[in-house]
C-alpha positions as CSV (number, residue, x, y, z in Angstrom):
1,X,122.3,107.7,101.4
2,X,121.8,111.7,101.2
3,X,122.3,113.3,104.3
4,X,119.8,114.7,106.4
5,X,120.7,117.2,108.4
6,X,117.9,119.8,108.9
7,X,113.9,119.1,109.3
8,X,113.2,118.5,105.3
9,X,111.3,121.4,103.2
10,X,107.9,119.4,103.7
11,X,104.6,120.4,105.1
12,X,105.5,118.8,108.1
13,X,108.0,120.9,108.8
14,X,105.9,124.6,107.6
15,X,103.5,123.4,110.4
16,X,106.2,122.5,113.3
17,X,105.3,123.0,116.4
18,X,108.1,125.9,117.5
19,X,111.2,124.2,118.9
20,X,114.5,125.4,119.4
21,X,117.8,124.0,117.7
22,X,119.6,122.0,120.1
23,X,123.7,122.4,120.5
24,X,126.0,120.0,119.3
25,X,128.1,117.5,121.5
26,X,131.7,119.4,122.5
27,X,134.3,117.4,124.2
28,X,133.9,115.0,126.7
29,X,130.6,113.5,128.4
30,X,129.6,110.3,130.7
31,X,126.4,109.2,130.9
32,X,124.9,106.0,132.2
33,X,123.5,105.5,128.8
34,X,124.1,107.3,125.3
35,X,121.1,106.5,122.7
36,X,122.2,106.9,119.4
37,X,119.0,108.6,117.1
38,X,116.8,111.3,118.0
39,X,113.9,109.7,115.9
40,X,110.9,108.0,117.8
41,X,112.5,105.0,119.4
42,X,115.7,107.0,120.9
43,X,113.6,110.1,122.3
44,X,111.1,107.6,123.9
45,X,113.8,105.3,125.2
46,X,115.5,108.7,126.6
47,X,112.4,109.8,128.3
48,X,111.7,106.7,129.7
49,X,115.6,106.4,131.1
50,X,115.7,109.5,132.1
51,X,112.2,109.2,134.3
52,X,113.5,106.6,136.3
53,X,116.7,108.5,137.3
54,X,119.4,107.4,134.7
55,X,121.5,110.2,133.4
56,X,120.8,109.9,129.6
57,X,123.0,111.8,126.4
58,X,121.1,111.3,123.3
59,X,123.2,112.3,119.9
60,X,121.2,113.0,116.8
61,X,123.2,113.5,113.5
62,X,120.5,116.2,112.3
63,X,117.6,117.4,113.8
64,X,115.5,116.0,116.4
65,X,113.2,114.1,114.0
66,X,114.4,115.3,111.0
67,X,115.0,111.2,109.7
68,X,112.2,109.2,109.3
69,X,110.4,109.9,112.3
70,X,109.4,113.7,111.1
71,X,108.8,112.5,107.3
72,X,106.8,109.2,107.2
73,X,103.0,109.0,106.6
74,X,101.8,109.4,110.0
75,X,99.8,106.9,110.0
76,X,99.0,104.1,112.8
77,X,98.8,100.4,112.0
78,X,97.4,98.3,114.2
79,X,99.8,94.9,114.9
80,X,102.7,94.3,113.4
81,X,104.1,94.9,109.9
82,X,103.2,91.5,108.8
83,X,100.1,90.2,109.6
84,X,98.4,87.9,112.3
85,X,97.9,85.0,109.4
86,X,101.8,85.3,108.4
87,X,103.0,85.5,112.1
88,X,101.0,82.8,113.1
89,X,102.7,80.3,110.1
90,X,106.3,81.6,111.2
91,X,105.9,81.6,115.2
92,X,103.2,80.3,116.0
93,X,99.8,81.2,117.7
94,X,100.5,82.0,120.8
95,X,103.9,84.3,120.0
96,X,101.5,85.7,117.2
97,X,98.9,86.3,120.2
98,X,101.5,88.0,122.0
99,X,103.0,89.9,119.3
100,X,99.1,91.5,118.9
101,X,98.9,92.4,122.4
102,X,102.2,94.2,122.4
103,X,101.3,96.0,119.4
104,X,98.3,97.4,121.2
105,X,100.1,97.9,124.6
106,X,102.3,100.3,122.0
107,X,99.4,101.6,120.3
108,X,98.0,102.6,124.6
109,X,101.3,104.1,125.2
110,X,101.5,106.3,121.9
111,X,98.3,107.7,123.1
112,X,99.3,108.0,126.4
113,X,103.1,110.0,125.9
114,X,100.4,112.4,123.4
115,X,97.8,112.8,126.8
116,X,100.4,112.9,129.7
117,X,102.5,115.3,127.6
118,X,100.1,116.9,126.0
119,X,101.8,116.9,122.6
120,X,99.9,118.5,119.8
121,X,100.3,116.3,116.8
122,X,96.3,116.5,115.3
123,X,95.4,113.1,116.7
124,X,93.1,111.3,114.6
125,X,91.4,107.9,114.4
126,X,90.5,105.7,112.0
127,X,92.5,103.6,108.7
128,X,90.6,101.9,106.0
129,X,93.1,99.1,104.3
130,X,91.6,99.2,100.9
131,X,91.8,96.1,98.2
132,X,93.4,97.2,94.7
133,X,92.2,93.6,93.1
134,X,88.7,92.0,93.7
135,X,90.9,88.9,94.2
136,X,91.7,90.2,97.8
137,X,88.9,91.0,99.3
138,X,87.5,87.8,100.4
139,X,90.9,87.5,102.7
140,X,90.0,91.2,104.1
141,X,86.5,90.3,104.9
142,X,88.0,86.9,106.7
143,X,90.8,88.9,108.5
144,X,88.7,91.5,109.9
145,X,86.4,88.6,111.5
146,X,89.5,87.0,112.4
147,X,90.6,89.7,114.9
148,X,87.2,90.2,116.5
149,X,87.0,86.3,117.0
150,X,90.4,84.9,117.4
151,X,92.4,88.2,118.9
152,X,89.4,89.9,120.4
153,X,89.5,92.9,118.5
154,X,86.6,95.1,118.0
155,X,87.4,97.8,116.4
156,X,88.0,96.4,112.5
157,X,84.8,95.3,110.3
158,X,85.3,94.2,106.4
159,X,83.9,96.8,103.9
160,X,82.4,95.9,100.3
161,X,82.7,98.1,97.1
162,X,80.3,100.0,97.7
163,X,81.7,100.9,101.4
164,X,84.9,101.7,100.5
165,X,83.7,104.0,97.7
166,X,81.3,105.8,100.2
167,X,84.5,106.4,102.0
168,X,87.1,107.2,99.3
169,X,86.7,109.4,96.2
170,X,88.2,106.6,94.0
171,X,86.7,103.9,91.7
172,X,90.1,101.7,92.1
173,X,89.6,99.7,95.3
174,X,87.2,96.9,95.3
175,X,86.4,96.2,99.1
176,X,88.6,96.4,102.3
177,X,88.3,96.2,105.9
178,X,88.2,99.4,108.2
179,X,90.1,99.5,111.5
180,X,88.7,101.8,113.9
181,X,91.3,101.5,116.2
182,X,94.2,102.7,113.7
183,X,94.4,106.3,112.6
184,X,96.6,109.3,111.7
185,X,99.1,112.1,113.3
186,X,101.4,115.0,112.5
187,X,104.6,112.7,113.0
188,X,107.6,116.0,112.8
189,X,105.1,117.2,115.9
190,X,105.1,113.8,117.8
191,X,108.7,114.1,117.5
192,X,109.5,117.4,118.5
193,X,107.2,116.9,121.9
194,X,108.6,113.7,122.7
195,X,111.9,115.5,122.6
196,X,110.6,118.2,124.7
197,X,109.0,115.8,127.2
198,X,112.9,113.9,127.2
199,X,114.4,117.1,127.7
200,X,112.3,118.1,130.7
201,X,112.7,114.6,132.6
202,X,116.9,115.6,132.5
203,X,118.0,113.9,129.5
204,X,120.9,115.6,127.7
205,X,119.8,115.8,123.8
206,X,122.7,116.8,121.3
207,X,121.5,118.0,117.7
208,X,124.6,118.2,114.7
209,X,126.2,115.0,116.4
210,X,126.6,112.4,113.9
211,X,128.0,109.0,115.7
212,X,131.6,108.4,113.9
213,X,132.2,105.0,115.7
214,X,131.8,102.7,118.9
215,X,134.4,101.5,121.0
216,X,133.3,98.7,123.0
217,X,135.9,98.2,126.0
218,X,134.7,98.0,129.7
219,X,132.8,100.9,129.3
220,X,131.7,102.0,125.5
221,X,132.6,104.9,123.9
222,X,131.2,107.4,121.0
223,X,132.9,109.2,119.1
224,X,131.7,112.0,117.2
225,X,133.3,115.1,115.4
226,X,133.6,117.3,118.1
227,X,133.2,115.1,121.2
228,X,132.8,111.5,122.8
229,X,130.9,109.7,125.2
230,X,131.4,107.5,127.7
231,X,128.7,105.2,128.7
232,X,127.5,102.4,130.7
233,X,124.8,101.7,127.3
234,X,124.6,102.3,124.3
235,X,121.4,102.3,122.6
236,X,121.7,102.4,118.4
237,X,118.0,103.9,117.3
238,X,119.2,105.5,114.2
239,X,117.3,103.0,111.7
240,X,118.1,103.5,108.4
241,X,120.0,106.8,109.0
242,X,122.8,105.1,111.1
243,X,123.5,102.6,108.0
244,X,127.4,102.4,108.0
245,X,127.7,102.9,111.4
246,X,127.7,98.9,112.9
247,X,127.8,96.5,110.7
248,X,126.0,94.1,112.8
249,X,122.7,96.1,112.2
250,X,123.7,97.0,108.5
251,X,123.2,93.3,107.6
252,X,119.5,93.1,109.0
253,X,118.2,96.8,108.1
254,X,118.7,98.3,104.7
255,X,118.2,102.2,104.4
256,X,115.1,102.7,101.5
257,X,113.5,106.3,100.1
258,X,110.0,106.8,100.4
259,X,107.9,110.0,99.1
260,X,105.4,112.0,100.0
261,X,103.1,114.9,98.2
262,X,101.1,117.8,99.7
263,X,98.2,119.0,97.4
264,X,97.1,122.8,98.0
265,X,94.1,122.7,100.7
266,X,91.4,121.2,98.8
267,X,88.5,123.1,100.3
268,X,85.3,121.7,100.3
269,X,86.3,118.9,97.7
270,X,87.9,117.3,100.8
271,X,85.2,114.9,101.5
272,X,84.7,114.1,98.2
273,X,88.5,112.7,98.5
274,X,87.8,111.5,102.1
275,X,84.6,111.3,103.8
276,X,85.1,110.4,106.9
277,X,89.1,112.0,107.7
278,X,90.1,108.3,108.2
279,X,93.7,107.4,106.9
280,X,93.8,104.9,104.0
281,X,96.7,102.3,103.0
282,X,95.7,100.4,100.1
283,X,97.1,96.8,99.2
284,X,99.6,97.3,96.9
285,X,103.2,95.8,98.1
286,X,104.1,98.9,97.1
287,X,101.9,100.5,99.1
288,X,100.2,103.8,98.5
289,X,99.0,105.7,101.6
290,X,96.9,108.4,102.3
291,X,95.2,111.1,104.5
292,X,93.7,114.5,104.6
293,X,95.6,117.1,106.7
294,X,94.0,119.7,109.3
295,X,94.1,121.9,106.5
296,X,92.6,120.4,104.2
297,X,95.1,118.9,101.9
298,X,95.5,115.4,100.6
299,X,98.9,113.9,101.6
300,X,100.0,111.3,99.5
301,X,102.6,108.6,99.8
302,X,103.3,106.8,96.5
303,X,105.6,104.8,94.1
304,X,108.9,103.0,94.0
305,X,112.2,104.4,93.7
306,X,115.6,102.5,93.5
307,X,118.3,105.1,93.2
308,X,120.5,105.6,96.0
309,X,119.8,108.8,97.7
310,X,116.5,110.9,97.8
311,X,115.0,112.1,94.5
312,X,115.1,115.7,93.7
313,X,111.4,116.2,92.5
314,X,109.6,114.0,94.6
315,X,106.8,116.0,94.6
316,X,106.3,115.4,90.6
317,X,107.4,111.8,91.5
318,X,104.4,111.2,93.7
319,X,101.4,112.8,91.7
320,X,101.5,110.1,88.7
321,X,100.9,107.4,91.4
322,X,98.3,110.3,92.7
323,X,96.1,111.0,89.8
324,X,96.1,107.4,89.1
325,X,93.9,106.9,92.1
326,X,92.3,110.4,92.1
327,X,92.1,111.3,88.6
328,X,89.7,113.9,89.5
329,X,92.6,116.1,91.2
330,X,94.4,116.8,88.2
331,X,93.8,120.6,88.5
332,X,95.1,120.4,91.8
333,X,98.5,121.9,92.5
334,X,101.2,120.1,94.6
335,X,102.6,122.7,97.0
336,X,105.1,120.6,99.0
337,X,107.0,117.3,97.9
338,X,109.7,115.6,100.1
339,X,111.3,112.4,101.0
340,X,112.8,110.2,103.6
341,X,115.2,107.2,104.6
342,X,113.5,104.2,106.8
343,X,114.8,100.8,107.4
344,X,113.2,98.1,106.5
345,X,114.3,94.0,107.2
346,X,114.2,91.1,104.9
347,X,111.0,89.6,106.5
348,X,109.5,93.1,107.2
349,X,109.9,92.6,111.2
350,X,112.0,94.9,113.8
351,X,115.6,93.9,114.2
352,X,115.9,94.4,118.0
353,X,118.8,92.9,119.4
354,X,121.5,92.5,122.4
355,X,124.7,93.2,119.9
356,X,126.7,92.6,122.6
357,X,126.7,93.1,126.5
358,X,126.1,96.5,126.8
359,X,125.2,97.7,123.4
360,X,121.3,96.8,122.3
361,X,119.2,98.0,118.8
362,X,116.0,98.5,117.4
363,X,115.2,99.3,114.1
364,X,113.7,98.3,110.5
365,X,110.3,99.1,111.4
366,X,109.7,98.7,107.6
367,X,107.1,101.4,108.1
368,X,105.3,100.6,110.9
369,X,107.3,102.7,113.1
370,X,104.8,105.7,114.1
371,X,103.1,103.3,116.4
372,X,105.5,100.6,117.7
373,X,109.2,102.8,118.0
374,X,107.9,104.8,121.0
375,X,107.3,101.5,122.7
376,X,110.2,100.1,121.5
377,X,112.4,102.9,123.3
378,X,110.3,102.0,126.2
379,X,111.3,98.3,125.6
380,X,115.3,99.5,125.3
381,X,115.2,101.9,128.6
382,X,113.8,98.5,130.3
383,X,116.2,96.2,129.2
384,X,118.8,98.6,130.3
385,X,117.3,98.5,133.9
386,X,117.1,94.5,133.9
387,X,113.7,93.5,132.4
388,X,113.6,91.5,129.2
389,X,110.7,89.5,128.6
390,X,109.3,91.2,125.4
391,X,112.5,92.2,124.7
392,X,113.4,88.6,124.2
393,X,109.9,88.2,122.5
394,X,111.2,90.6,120.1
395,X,114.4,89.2,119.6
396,X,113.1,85.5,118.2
397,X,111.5,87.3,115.7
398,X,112.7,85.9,112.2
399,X,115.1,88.6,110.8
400,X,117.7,86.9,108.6
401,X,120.6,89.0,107.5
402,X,120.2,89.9,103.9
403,X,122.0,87.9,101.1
404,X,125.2,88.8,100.4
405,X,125.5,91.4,103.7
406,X,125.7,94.9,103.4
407,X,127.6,95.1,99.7
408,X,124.9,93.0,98.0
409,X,121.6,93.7,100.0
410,X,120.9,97.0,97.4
411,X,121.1,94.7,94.0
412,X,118.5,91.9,95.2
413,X,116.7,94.7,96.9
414,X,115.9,96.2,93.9
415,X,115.4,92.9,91.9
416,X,112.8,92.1,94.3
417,X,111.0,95.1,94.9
418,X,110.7,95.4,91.1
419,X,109.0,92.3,90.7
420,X,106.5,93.2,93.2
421,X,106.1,96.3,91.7
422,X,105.5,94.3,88.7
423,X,103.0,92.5,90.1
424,X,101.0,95.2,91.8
425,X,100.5,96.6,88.1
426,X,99.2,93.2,86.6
């Protein structure tokens, strides 16, 4: 995959909270635990580590957050990647019910690190999951009753047509359901003040420090250009960025490029786009996503791309997929177009595993990372400390390896992903 080494040209990183570049890893350290990634999952695992008294190095290849963690969507799902229907047919009801509760015990603690640290990141609430065939919007309607009845959850009510349209400046979507409980962040700025809150509880954080290898002995080592480090733990957060580093993640979590657009601030034609600020995923497999910015602009996630390595244009790679849902923006400019690497998993689940007896992982969030990897580093720092029941919840989650391993897991991927993008279109 291209490397990533620096927060990408994006408007995410034009509207960075100020931070200061971190140094790079020289020579020898020990630590009680090194956590490899300074994305979501390894800065919240490091804070929480760090609060209860371990010493903690964390060794980020780039930038703090300058992987998928500063250049996704920003938006927060409620639950998990797949839904409560799907879970329930591979895992039953009651691992589904308990798979729904932690995904709103993660959604409690996002909210919380953004309160107790106060963390600017334009908090916002609010995500309407909006139907691209009318074929689909009886299932919406039946899901959105199904989580106020069966998972006693409030906040989502099903939408018609005309609701949806009311909502959304758009004349593709045919119905939906509205979660009130979802909504939408600045996700470089979550980042960059989870890395300050880490920093400030006495965890060691390491910018330019690409992990090289592990060398599991008595204690485990890593080795990077300039340095090493010796560790009780080692914690691999580097989702699809660390591809190539362990092979026993590489089989479960393949590295994928998704793309986002900035239009120029739209003014007052804002609410025409968006009426009421919410986020908006439609239901696509190839899923476009949406949201206004606090300055007005629409950013817009779109469109499938099977090359290895990140596109050069993707801002003129997004805006077909754009217009084709906002037709009415075609005199808009795009003033900011970038890209990033996230893992995603065969079955679209988290790969979170004991590798071995002192080396644990979480990744392939599959893009559902903004709200579940800060409680997935929470998750980590625990099992470090001796507590592993939804870590072991986590773990029986259905993640096959992909066919093939890591040599043939690109070619099917992009058999498969082009016939659902095949479909979407019909």
């Amino acid at each position: 995959m291209a490397s990533q080494i620096d927060h990408p040209s994006s408007w995410y990183a034009a509207t960075a909270n100020r931070s200061s570049p971190l140094p790079p890893l020289q020579g020898g350290a020990r630590a009680d635990v090194c956590v490899i990634g300074g994305g979501y999952t390894g800065l919240s695992a490091a804070l929480h580590m760090a609060e209860a008294g371990l010493d903690v190095v964390l060794l980020e290849a780039g930038r703090v957050g300058s992987g998928a963690s500063g250049r996704n969507g920003g938006q927060i799902h409620s639950g998990q990647r797949r839904d409560q229907d799907w879970l329930e047919s591979r895992v039953g009801l009651d691992d589904a019910k308990a798979l729904w509760r932690l995904a709103e015990d993660a959604k409690a603690l996002l909210h919380d690190l953004i309160a107790r640290h106060a963390i600017a990141c334009d908090l916002r609430s609010g995500l309407i999951e909006a139907d691209h065939k009318p074929g689909y919007v009886a299932h919406s309607h039946a899901y959105a009753r199904k989580l106020n009845e069966v998972y006693d959850y409030p906040h989502a009510a099903p939408l018609t047509r005309e609701e949806v349209r009311e909502m959304v400046g758009s004349d593709a979507y045919y119905g939906g359901m509205i979660d009130h409980g979802g909504g939408h962040l600045h996700p470089l700025n979550l980042a960059l003040g989870l890395a300050e809150a880490a920093r400030r509880a006495g965890a060691r954080l390491y910018e330019q420090s690409r992990a090289l290898r592990i060398e599991e002995g008595g204690k485990v080592r890593v080795v990077t250009a300039a340095g090493s480090v010796e560790a009780d733990w080692v914690l691999e957060c580097g989702d699809g960025l660390q591809d190539g580093l362990d092979r026993r993640v590489d089989t479960h979590v393949m590295p994928i490029c998704n793309y986002i657009a900035a239009t120029a601030p739209l003014g007052e034609r804002a609410r025409e786009i968006i009426s009421n600020g919410a986020a908006v995923a439609d239901s696509r497999f190839v899923v476009n996503y949406y949201r206004l910015s606090g300055d007005g602009r629409l950013l817009f996630g779109g469109g499938e791309s099977y090359k290895r390595g990140l596109r050069p244009n993707p801002g003129e790679f997004v805006r077909p997929y754009m217009l084709k849902i906002f037709p009415q923006l075609g005199d808009v400019s795009i003033d900011y177009g970038w890209g990033g690497v996230l893992g995603i998993t065969m079955t679209r689940l988290p790969f979170v595993r004991k590798l071995s007896p002192r080396v644990l992982t979480a990744a392939g969030y599959s893009g559902q990372g903004v709200m579940l990897a800060p409680y997935f580093g929470k998750l980590l720092a625990q099992a470090v400390q001796g507590q592993l029941g939804e870590f072991d919840l986590l773990a029986r989650l259905p993640v096959p390896a992909f066919p093939g391993g890591p040599l043939m897991r690109w070619p099917l991927l992009v058999a498969g992903m082009s016939y659902f993008a095949l479909r979407d279109r019909l």
